[in-house]
Phi, psi and omega in degrees: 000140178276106182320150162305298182310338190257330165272341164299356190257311143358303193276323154010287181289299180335295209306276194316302200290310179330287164345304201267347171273335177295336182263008170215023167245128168236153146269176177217160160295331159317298183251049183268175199279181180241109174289130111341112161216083191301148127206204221300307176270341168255172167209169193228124170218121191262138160246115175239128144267138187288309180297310180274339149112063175227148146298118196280326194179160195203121162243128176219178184256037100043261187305347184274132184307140199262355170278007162283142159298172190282323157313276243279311205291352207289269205308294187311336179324270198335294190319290164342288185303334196293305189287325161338278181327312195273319155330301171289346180078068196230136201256296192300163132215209178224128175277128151225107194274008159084026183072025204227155157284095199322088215198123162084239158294316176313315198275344185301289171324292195320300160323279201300323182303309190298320184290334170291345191147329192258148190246144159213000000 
């Protein structure tokens, strides 16, 4: 079992990898970004412009039938933020994964967006 200090160190490290893709992931309204936001049972997916600081959309799986799995609730995010995206008419985006590894649901997500329309 992990001692509190190896999980404060844990969230630390999470904390810096935010930090250093956030200071070179920019959105735009033309490109904005697309966020990542994991946790243990759900995922999130944000279209943020940076520039001007608003939220374009937002989907998560909350709201998704709890018999699905989590890869599987991934890929409807994705599908989803996808459809959102093409409401607005938005092609592009900027990826951004939150310090998590492109990996598992993240690459699920990732997938499913693409498959939906959208390039990054």
């Amino acid at each position: 079992m992990a001692t509190k200090i190896q999980l404060q160190d844990k969230a630390k490290r999470l904390a810096r990898r935010r930090f250093s893709i956030q200071a070179k992931v920019r959105g735009t309204a033309e490109r904005p970004r697309l966020v990542v936001f994991r946790s243990n049972a759900d995922i999130y997916a944000q279209l943020v412009d940076d520039a001007n600081g608003f939220t374009l959309a937002s989907v998560g799986s909350i709201k998704i039938a709890d018999k699905l799995k989590k890869g599987e609730k991934s890929s409807v995010v994705g599908k989803q933020i996808a459809i959102l995206a093409r409401d607005k008419g938005i092609t592009t985006v900027v990826f951004d994964r939150n310090g998590y590894l492109y990996h598992g649901r993240v690459k699920a997500l990732a997938d499913a967006a693409r498959e939906g329309g959208l390039k990054f």
